[in-house]
C-alpha positions in Angstrom: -9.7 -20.7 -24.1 -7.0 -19.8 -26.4 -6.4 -15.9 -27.2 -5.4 -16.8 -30.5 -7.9 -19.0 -31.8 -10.8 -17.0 -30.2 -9.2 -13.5 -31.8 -9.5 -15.9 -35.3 -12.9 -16.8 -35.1 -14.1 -13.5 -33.8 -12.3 -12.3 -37.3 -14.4 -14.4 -38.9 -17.4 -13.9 -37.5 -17.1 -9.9 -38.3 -16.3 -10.6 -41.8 -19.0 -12.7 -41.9 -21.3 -10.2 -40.6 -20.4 -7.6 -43.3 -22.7 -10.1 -45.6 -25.8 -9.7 -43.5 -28.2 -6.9 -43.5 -28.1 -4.7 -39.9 -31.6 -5.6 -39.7 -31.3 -8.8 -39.9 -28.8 -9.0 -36.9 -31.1 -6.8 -34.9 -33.8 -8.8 -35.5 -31.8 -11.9 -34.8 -30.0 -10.7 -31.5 -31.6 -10.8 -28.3 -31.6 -7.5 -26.0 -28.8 -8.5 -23.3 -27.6 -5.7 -20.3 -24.8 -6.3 -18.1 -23.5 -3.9 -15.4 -19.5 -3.8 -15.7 -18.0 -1.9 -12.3 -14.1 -0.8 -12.5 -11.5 -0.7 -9.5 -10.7 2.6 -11.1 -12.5 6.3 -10.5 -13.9 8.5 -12.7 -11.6 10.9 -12.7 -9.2 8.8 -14.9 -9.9 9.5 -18.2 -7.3 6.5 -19.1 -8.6 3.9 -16.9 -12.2 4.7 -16.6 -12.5 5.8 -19.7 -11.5 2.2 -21.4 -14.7 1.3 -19.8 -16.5 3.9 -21.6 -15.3 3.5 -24.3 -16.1 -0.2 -24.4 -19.2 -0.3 -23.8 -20.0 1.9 -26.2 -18.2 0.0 -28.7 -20.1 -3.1 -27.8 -23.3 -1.0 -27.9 -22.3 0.2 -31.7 -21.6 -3.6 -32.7 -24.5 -4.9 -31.4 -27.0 -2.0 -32.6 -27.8 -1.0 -29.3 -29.1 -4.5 -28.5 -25.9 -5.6 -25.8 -25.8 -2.7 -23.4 -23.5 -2.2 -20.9 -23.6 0.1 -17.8 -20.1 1.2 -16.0 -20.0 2.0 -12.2 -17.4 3.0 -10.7 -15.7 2.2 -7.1 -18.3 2.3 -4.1 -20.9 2.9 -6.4 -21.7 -1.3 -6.3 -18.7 -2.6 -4.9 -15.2 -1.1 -3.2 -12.6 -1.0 -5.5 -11.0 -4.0 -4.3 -13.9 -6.0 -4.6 -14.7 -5.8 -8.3 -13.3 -9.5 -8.9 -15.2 -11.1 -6.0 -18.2 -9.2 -7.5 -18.0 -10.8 -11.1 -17.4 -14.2 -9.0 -20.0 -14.3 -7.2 -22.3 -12.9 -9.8 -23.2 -9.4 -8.4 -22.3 -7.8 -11.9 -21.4 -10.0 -15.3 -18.2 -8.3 -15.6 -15.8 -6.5 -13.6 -12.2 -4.4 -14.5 -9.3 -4.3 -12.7 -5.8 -5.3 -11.9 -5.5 -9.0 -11.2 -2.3 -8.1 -8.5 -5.2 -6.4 -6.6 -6.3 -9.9 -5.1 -2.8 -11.8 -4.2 -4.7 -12.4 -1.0 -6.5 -15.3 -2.4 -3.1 -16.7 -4.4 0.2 -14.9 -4.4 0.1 -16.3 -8.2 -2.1 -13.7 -9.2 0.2 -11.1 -9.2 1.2 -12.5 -12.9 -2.0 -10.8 -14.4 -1.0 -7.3 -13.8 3.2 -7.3 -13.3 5.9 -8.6 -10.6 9.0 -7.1 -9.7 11.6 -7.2 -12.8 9.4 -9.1 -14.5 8.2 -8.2 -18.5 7.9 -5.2 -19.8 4.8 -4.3 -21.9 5.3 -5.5 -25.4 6.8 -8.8 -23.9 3.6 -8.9 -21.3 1.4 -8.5 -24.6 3.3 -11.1 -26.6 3.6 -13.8 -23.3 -0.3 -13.6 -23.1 -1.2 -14.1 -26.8 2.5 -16.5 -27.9 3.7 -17.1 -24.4 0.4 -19.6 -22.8 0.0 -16.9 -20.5 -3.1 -16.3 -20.8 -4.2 -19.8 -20.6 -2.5 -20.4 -17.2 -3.8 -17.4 -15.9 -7.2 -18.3 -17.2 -6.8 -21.8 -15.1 -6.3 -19.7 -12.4 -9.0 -17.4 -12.7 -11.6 -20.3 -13.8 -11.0 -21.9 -10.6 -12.8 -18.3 -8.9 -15.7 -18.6 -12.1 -13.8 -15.8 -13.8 -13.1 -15.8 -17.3 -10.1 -12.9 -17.8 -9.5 -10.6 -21.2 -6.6 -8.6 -21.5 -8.0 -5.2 -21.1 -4.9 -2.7 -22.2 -1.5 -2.0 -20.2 -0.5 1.3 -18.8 3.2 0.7 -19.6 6.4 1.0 -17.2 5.6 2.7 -13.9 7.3 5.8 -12.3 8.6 4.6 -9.0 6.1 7.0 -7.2 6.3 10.2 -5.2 8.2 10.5 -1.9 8.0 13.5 0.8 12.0 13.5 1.3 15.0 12.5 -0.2 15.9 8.6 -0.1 19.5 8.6 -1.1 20.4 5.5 0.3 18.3 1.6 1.9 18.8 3.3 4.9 16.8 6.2 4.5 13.6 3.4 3.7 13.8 2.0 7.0 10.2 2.9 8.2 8.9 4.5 5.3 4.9 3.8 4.7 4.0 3.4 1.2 1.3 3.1 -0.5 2.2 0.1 -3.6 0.6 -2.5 -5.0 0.6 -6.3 -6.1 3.4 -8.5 -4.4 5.6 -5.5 -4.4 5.3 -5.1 -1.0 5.9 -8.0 0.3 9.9 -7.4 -1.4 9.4 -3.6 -0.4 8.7 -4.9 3.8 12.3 -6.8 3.6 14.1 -3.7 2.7 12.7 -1.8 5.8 9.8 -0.3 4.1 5.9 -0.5 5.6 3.4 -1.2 2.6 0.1 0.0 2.2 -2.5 -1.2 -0.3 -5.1 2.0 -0.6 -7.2 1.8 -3.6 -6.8 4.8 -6.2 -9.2 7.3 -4.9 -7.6 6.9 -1.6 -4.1 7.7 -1.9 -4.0 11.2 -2.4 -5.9 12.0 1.3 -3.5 9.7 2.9 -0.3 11.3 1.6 -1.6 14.9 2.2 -2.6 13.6 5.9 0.6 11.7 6.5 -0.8 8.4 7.0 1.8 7.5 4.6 5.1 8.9 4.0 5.1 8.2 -0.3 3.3 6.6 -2.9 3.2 4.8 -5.7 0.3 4.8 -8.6 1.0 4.8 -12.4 3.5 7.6 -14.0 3.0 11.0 -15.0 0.0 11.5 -17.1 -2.3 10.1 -14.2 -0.3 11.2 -11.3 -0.8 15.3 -12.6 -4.2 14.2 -12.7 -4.6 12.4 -8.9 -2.1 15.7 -7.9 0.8 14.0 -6.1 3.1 16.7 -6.8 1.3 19.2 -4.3 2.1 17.3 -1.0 5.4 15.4 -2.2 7.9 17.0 -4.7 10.3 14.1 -4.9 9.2 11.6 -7.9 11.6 8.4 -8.2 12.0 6.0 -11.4 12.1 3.6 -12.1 9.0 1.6 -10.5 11.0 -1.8 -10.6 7.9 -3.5 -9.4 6.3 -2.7 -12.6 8.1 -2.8 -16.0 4.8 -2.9 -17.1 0.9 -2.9 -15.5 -1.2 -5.1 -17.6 -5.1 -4.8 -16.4 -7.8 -7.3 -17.2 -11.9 -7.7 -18.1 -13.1 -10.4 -15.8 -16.6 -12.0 -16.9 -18.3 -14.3 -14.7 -17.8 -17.9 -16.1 -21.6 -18.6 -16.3 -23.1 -15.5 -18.0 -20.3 -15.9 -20.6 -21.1 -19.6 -21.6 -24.9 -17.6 -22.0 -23.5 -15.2 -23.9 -24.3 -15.7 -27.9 -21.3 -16.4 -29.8 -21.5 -13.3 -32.1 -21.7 -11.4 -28.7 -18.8 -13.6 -27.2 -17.0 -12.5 -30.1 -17.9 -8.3 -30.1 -17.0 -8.3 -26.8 -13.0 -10.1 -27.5 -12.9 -7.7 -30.3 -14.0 -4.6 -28.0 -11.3 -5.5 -26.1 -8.6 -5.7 -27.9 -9.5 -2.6 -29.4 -9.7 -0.8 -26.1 -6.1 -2.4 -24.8 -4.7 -0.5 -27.7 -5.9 2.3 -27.2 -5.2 2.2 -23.6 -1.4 1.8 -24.3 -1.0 3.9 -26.6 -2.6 7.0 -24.7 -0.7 6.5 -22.2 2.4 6.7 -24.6 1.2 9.5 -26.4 0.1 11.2 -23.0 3.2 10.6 -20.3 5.8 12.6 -22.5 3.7 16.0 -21.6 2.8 14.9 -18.2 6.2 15.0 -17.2 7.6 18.0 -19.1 4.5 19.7 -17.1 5.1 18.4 -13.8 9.0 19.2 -14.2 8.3 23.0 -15.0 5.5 22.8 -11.6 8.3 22.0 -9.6 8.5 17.9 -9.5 12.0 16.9 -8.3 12.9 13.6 -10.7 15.0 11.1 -8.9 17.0 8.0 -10.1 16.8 5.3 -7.5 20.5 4.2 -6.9 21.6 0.7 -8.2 22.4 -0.4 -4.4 18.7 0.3 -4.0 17.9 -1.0 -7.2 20.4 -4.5 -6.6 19.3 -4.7 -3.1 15.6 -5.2 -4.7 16.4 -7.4 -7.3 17.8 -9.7 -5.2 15.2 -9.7 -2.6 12.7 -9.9 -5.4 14.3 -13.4 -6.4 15.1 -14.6 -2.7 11.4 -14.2 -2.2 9.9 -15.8 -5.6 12.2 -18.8 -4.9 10.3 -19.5 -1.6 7.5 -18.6 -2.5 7.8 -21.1 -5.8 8.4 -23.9 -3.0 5.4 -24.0 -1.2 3.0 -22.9 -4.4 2.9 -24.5 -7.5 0.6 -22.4 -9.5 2.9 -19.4 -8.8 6.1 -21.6 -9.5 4.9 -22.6 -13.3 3.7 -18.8 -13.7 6.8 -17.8 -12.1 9.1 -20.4 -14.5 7.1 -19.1 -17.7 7.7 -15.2 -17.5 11.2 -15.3 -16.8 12.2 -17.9 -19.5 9.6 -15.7 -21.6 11.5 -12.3 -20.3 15.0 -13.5 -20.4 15.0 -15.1 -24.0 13.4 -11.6 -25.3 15.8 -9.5 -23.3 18.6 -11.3 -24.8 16.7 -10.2 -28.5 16.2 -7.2 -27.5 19.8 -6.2 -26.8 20.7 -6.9 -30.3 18.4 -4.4 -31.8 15.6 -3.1 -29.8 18.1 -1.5 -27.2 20.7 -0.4 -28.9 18.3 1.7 -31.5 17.1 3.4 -28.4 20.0 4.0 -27.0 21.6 5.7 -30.0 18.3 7.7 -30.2 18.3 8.9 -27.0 22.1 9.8 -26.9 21.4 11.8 -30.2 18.7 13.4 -28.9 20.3 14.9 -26.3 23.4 15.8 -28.1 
C-alpha cells in the first residue's frame, strides 16, 4: 500500500471524525485487543517506550475500545523472533529492526540501514517519495507482514571498544558485537561479528566474550552502561548513517482490522516515529557531554579504516546484487536515492553546518 495515499485518507478519516459524536464512535466500534511484543527491553525509555506510548495513543483514539498490550523480549518471544512471531500469527503486531532477520533475505537489511547508505531525513523521504516503502512492503508481504515505519534513532556511534584500534591491523580478530549486514563487510576486514540482541550485550562485553560493541549512540549506551568495561567509544558507525525501525502487522488481522482502526493505527505511528527521532536528537547532545566528563575516550576511526570499509561495503553489495534480485533493485534505489540528495545536500544542507560548527567552536 502506498504511504502516501494511506497517510491521506487516514487525514481524512480524522477530520471526518471531528463531525461525529464520541459516543457515537464508541458505540459503532467493536472492542479489538492485540498483543504487540518489541525486540527492544524495557529499560530503553526510547525504544520501548515508542511502544508505550503507542498504544496508548491508539487506546485514546479509539476510546479505549482498540487496546493494545506491549511485551517485551522473552516475555512471548526472543528478541530476534518478534517478526517470525507477527508471521506466523503468535501476536498481531511485532517491533523491531528489519536488518535483525537478513537470515531469511540479505535484502532486508534495507528496512533498518546498510553500510554508507542514507542518512535519516533521506531514509524518511526514500520511504514516503523514494517507493521504498513499497518494495520493502513486497518483501515483507511475501513473509504475511505488513511494515509501518516506526521512528529512526539517527546516525550511530561506531560503538565501544576495550583498546585502542589505530590502524586495520589492530581489527584482525576482534569479536564484535554489530548488527544487520554489517558484519558480513566487518568479517572481510579481519573482524569476528556477533549478533547479541540488546539485553545481551552488556554481560558479554564485561565477560570478554567479545572484545567491543556496537548498539545505538550516546543517550542509550549511558543507559545499557558500556562505558564501565570499555572506555574507548569510536564514530562514526558507518554501517549506520541512520537506524530506521519498523511496526510489523500480520497481513491477515490487518485486512480485519476496521478502516478507521487501519487508519489510528498509521496515524499512531507516524506520530510515535517523530517523536522517536527527535528524542534521540534532543537526548544524544547530553549523553555524550555526560559520558565525556565519566571518563569515555571519543575516537575518530581513521579514513584508511574508514576507505578500507567503503570499499569492501561496495565489493560485497555488487555480488551480492548478482545472485539476488530483490536486494539488487533495493540496492539500485537507495543509492540513486542517496547520491542525488548528497549532491543537494552539498549546496546548502552541508555547508550551513559546516559554518555552524566551525563558529561554534571559534
Amino acid at each position: 500500500m502506498n504511504r502516501r495515499r494511506l497517510l491521506k485518507t487516514a487525514a481524512g478519516a480524522a477530520v471526518a471524525s471531528t463531525a461525529v459524536a464520541a459516543p457515537a464512535i464508541a458505540q459503532s466500534a467493536p472492542a479489538v485487543r492485540w498483543r504487540l511484543t518489541t525486540s527492544f527491553p524495557k529499560t530503553l525509555d526510547t525504544l520501548y517506550g515508542a511502544c508505550d506510548m503507542f498504544a496508548k495513543a491508539i487506546a485514546d483514539l479509539s476510546d479505549q475500545k482498540f487496546q493494545i498490550s506491549v511485551y517485551g523480549p522473552g516475555e512471548i518471544v526472543p528478541a530476534f523472533q518478534v517478526f517470525d512471531a507477527v508471521a506466523n500469527n503468535t501476536v498481531e503486531m511485532g517491533n523491531s529492526a528489519s536488518y535483525y532477520y537478513i537470515g531469511k533475505d540479505l535484502a532486508f537489511a534495507f528496512g533498518t540501514a546498510v553500510p554508507f547508505g542514507l542518512n535519516t531525513r533521506q531514509m524518511n523521504a526514500w520511504l514516503a517519495y523514494g517507493g521504498g516503502l513499497d518494495m520493502l512492503n513486497e518483501l515483507y508481504g511475501t513473509f504475511g507482514i505488513y511494515g509501518i515505519p516506526f521512528g529512526n534513532t539517527t546516525a550511530q556511534m561506531g560503538g565501544w571498544f576495550r583498546k585502542e584500534i589505530k590502524s586495520l591491523d589492530d581489527l584482525k580478530g576482534l569479536k564484535f558485537r554489530v548488527g544487520g549486514v554489517a558484519g558480513q563487510v566487518l568479517s572481510r576486514l579481519g573482524i569476528v561479528p556477533q549478533q547479541i540482541p540488546p539485553g545481551d550485550i552488556y554481560p558479554a562485553l564485561e565477560k570478554g566474550t567479545i572484545d567491543a560493541a556496537e548498539w545505538i549512540g550516546p543517550y542509550d549506551d549511558e543507559k545499557l552502561g558500556f562505558l564501565k568495561v570499555a572506555p574507548y567509544y569510536y564514530y562514526p558507525g558507518w554501517w549506520e548513517g541512520c537506524a530506521n525501525g519498523f511496526l510489523y502487522i500480520n497481513s491477515a488481522k490487518w485486512a480485519e482490522l476496521p478502516k478507521l482502526y487501519q487508519n489510528m493505527v498509521t496515524i499512531a505511528a507516524g506520530q510515535v516515529a517523530a517523536d522517536l527521532t527527535a528524542k534521540y536528537d534532543a537526548r544524544n547532545a547530553a549523553a555524550i557531554k555526560r559520558l565525556v566528563a565519566a571518563g569515555a575516550q571519543l575516537r575518530l576511526f581513521s579514513n584508511d579504516i574508514l576507505d578500507a570499509s567503503f570499499k569492501a561495503t561496495n565489493e560485497l553489495f555488487a555480488e551480492v546484487s548478482a545472485k539476488n534480485p530483490k536486494f539488487k533493485a533495493l540496492y539500485d534505489s537507495t543509492i540513486a536515492f542517496r547520491n542525488e540528495q548528497y549532491q543537494w545536500h552539498q549546496v546548502c544542507e552541508a555547508t550551513y553546518d559546516n559554518y555552524m560548527i566551525r563558529r561554534i567552536r571559534a
